[in-house]
C-alpha positions as CSV (number, residue, x, y, z in Angstrom):
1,X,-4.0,-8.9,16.7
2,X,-5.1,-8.7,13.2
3,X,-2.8,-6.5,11.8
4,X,-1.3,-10.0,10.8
5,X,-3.4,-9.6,7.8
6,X,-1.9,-6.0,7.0
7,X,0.7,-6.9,4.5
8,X,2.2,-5.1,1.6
9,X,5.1,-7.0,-0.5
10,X,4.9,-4.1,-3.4
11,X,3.7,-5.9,-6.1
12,X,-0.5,-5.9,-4.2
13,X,-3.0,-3.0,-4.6
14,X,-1.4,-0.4,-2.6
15,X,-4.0,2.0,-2.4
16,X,-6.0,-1.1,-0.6
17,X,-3.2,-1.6,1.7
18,X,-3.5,2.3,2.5
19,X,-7.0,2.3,2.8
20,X,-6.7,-0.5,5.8
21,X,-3.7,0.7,7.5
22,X,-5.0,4.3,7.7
23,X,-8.3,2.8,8.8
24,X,-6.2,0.4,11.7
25,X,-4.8,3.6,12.4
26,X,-8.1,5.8,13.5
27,X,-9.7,2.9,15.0
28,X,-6.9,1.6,17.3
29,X,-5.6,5.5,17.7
30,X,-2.2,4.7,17.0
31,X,0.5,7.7,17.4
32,X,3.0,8.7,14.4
33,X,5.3,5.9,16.0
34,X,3.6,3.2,16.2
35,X,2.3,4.1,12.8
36,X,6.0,4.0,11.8
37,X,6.4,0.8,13.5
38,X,3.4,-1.3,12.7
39,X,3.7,-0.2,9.0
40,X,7.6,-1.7,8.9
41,X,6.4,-4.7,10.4
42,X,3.5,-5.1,7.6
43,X,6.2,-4.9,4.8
44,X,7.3,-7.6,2.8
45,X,9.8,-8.2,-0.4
46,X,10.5,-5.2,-1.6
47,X,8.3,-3.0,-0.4
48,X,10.0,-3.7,3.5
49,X,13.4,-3.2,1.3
50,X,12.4,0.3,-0.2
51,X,11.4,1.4,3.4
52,X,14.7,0.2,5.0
53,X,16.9,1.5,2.5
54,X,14.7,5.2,2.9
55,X,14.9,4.7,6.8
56,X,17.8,3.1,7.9
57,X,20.0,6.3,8.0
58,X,18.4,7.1,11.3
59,X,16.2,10.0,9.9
60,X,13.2,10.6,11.7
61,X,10.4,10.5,9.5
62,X,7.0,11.0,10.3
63,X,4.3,8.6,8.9
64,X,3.1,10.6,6.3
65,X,6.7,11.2,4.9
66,X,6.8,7.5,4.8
67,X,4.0,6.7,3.2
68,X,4.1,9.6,0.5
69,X,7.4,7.8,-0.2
70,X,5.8,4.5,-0.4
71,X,3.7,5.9,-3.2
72,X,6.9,6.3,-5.7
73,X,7.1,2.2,-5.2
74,X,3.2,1.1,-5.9
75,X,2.3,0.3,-8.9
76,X,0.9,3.4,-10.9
77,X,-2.1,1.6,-12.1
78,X,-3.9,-1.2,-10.4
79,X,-4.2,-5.2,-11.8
80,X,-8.2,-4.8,-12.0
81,X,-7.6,-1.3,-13.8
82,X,-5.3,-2.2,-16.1
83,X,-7.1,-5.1,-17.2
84,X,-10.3,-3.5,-17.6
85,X,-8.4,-0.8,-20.1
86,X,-7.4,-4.3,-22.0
87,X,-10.7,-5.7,-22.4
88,X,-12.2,-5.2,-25.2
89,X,-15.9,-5.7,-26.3
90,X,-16.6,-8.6,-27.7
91,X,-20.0,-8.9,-30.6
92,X,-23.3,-9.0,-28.8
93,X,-21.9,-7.4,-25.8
94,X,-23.3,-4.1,-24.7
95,X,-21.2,-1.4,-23.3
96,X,-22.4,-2.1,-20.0
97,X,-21.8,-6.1,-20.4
């Protein structure tokens, strides 16, 4: 299925991971579980670290709970974003360029 391609490690554009897997989620209908579960099997590095450290204690959280704490992990400010507030214009560039 391709939910092979749904992988986070941490260190990737988490709000594009979020975007797909909530997508995944309203197309395919899944239920909080398999929410739960398809999202731990996505995981990589440290991100599947984070979420087994937060989850192994056998609370029951529901996908949003994960996820919200998934958000303390990402990155606060995206590779693309953060080097477009490093650029700098150059002379003969417009504003736009």
């Amino acid at each position: 299925m391709t939910q092979k391609k749904l992988k986070y490690d941490g260190r990737s554009s988490w709000l594009s991971f979020k975007q797909k897997i909530n997508s995944y989620r309203k197309v395919y209908h899944w239920d909080d579980q398999e929410c739960r579960d398809y999202l731990n099997w996505c995981l990589e590095g440290k991100a599947l670290d984070y979420f087994t450290i937060e989850t192994h204690m056998g609370q029951m959280y529901s996908y949003k709970e994960i996820m919200r704490m998934m958000e303390s992990l990402a990155p606060r400010i995206s590779p693309s974003k953060a080097k477009f507030q490093q650029a700098s214009k150059r002379a003969g560039e417009t504003l736009e360029d």
